[in-house]
C-alpha positions as CSV (number, residue, x, y, z in Angstrom):
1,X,21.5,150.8,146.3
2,X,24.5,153.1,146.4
3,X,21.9,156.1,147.0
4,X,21.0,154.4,150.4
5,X,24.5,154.9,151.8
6,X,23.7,159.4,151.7
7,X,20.4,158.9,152.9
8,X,22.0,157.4,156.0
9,X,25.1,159.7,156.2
10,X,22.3,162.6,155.9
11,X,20.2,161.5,158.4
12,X,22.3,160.5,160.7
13,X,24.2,163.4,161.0
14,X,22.5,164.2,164.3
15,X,24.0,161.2,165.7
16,X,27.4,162.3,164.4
17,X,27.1,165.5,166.4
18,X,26.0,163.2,169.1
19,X,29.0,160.7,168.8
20,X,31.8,162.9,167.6
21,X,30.6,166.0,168.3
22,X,33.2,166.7,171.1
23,X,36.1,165.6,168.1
24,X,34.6,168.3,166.0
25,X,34.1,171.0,168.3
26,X,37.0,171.2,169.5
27,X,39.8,170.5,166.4
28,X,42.7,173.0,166.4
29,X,41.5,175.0,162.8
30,X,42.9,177.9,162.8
31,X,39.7,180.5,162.8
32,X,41.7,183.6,162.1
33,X,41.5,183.1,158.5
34,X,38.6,181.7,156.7
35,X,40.9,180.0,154.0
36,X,42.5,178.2,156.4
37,X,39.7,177.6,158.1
38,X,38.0,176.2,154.8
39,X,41.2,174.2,153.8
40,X,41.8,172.4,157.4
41,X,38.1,171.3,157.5
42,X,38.6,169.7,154.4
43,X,41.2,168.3,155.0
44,X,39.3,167.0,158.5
45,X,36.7,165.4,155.9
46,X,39.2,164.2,153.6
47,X,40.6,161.9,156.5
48,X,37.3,160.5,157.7
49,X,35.9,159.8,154.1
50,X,39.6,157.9,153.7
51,X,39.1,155.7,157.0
52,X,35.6,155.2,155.6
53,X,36.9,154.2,151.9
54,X,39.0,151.8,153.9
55,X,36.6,150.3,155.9
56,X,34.4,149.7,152.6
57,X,37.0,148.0,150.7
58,X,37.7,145.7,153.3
59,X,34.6,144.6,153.7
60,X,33.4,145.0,150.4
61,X,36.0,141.8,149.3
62,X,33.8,140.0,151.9
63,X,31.1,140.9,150.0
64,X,32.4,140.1,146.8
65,X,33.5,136.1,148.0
66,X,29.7,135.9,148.8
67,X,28.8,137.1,145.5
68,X,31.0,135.1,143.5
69,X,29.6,132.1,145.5
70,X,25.8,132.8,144.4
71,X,24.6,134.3,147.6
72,X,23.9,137.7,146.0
73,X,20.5,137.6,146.6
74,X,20.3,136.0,149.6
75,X,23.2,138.1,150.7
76,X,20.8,141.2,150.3
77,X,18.2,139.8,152.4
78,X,20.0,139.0,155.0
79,X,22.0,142.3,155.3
80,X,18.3,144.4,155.1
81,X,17.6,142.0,158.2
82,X,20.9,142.3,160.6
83,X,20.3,146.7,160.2
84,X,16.2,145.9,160.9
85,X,17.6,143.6,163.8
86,X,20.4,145.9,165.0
87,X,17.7,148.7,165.8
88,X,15.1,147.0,167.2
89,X,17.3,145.0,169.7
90,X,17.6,147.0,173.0
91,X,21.1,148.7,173.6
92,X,21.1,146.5,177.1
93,X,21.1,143.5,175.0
94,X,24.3,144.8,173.0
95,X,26.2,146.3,176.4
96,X,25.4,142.9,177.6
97,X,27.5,141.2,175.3
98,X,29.7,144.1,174.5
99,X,30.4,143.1,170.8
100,X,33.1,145.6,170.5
101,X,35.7,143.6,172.8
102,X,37.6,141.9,170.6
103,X,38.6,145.3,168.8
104,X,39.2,147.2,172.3
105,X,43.2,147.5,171.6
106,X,42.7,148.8,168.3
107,X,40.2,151.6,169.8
108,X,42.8,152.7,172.2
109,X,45.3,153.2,169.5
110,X,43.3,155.0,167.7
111,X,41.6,157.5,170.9
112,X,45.6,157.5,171.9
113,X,46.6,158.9,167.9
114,X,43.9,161.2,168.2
115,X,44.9,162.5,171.6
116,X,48.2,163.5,169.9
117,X,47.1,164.8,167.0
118,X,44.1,167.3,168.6
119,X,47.0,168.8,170.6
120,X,48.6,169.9,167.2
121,X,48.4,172.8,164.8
122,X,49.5,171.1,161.5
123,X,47.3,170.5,158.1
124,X,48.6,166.7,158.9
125,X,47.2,167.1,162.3
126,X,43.9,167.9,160.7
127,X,43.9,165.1,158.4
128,X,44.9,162.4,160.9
129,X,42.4,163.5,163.2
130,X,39.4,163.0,160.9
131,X,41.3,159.9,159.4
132,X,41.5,158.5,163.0
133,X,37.7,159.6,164.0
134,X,36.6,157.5,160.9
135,X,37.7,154.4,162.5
136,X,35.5,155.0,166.3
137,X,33.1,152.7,167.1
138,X,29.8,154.1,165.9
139,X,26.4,151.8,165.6
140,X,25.5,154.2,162.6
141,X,28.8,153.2,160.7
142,X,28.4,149.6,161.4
143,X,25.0,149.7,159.8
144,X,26.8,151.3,156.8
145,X,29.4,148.4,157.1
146,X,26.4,146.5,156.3
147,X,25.4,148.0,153.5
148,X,29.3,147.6,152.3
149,X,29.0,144.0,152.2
150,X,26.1,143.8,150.4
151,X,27.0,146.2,147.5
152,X,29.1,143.0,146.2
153,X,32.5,144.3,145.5
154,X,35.6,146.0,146.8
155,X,35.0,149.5,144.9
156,X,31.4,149.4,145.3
157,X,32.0,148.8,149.0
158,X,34.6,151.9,149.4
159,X,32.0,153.8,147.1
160,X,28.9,152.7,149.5
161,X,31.1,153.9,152.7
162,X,32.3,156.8,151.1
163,X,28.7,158.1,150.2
164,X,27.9,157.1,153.9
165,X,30.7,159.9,154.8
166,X,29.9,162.6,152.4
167,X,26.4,162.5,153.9
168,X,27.8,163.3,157.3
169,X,29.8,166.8,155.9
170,X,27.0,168.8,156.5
171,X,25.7,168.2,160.1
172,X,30.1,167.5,160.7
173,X,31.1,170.8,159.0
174,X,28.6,172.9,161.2
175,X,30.0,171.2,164.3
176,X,33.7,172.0,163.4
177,X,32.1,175.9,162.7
178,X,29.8,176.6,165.1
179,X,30.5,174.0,168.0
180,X,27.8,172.4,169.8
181,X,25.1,174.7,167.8
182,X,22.0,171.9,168.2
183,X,20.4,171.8,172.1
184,X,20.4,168.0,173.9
185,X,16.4,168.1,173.7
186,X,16.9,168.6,169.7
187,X,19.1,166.0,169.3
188,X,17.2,163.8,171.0
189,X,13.9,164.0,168.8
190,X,16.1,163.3,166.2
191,X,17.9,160.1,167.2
192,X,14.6,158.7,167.5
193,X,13.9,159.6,163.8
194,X,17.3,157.8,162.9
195,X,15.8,154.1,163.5
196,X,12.9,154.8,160.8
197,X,15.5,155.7,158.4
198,X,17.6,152.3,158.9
199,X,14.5,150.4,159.1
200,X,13.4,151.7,155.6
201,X,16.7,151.2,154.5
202,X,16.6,148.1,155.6
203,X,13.4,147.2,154.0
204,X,15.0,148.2,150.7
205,X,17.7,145.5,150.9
206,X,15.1,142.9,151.7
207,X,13.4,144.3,148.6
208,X,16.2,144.2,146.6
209,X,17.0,141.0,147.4
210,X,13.4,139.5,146.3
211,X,14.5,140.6,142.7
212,X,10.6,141.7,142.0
213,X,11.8,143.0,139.0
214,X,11.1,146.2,140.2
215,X,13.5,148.8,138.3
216,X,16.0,150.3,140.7
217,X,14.4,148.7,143.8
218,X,14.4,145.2,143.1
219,X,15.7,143.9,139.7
220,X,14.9,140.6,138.6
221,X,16.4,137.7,140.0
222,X,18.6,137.0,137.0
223,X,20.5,140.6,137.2
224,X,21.1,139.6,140.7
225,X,23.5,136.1,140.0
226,X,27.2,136.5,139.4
227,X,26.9,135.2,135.9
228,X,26.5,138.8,135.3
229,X,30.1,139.3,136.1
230,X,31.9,138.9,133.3
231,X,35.4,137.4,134.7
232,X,32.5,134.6,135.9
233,X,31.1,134.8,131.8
234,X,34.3,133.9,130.5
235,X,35.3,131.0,132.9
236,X,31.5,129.8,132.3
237,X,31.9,130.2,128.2
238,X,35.3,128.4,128.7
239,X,34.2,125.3,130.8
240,X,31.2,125.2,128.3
241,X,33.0,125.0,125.5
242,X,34.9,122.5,126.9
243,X,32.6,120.1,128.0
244,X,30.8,120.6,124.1
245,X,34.4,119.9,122.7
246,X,34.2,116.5,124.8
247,X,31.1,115.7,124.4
248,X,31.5,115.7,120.0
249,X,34.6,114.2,120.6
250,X,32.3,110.8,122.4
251,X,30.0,111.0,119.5
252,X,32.6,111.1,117.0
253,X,34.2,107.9,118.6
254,X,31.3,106.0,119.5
255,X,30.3,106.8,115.8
């Protein structure tokens, strides 16, 4: 399901322009020369793809205690439901509630970091800006977080959130080039494309975690349990082979 984490970063990159846009526009690259230029924007990237990494791992160890207590499958399911969920509740019900309080301090370090940085000309400015713009509040990269959780495992969750970022360059890289290049009206059409997208997506984690035995969309139930995990294998074997050794041992005695 890694292939679901560019399809987002793709097409959402509308809603990047829409979110971070303002970041992108107006980072201090230095235009006169297009190596420069080329260099700084990657390096831009290179941040936000970090933050991103970050964000994966952390919550892909969340994933991976879920997994290693059988909920694999279930886990799935219930991800592909919380992104459906997310985009069919009405915004009013999230501003209601404002689920992004308890991180409020740890926002306004990061907009303060960032406010330092786009004031300055340095290749390290330009990383630290997109490394700090990775870790905004953004209801696109919280669906993603989703997605982290359910790929099961630390790297696959940095690999799922990286995937999510390199699917962003595009509609990112044109912002930092050309500034605000795509008209309000545009943008809008296209944010209401975005939901369809994260409902399919959505719909493929449900899928998935059915375990139809559909190949690539939903493999069978037993490719799905953490007895496929080997560290899991070898504790199984070894417990097994305990509890034969013990159980000949009885017969033996009671013999």
């Amino acid at each position: 399901m890694l292939w679901t984490a560019l399809i987002l970063g793709l097409a959402g990159g509308f809603h990047c322009i829409g979110m971070c846009g303002p970041i992108a526009f107006i980072i201090p690259v230095n235009r006169s020369s297009k190596s420069s230029l080329i260099f700084q924007t990657f390096l831009y990237h290179f941040g936000r793809l970090l933050s991103y990494s970050l964000i994966g791992l952390l919550f892909g160890f969340i994933g991976k205690g879920l997994y290693l207590a059988g909920f694999q499958q279930r886990l799935s399911i219930l991800m592909g439901v919380i992104m459906i969920l997310i985009i069919i509740t009405p915004v009013s019900v999230f501003n209601k509630y404002n689920f992004s309080k308890p991180l409020y301090k740890i926002i306004s370090k990061v907009k303060y970091n960032l406010g330092i940085y786009l004031n300055k000309k340095t290749n390290k400015a330009l990383f630290s800006i997109g490394f700090f713009n990775g870790f905004l509040p953004c209801g696109l990269v919280y669906i993603a977080v989703i997605g982290s959780i359910s790929a099961g495992s630390p790297v696959e969750g940095a690999l799922y959130m990286t995937l999510f970022g390199v699917g962003t360059i595009p509609m990112m890289t044109a912002a930092v080039l050309l500034g605000n290049f795509v008209s309000v009206s545009l943008r809008a059409k296209f944010q209401k494309i975005i939901p369809v997208f994260v409902i399919i997506i959505g719909l493929l984690f449900i899928l998935r975690g059915l375990g139809l035995g559909i190949p690539y969309f939903s493999p069978s139930d037993a490719k799905l349990q953490p007895m496929n995990d080997p560290e899991i294998c070898l504790n199984y074997e070894i417990i097994d082979h305990n509890e034969t050794s013990i159980t000949n041992f009885d017969t033996r005695r009671n013999n």
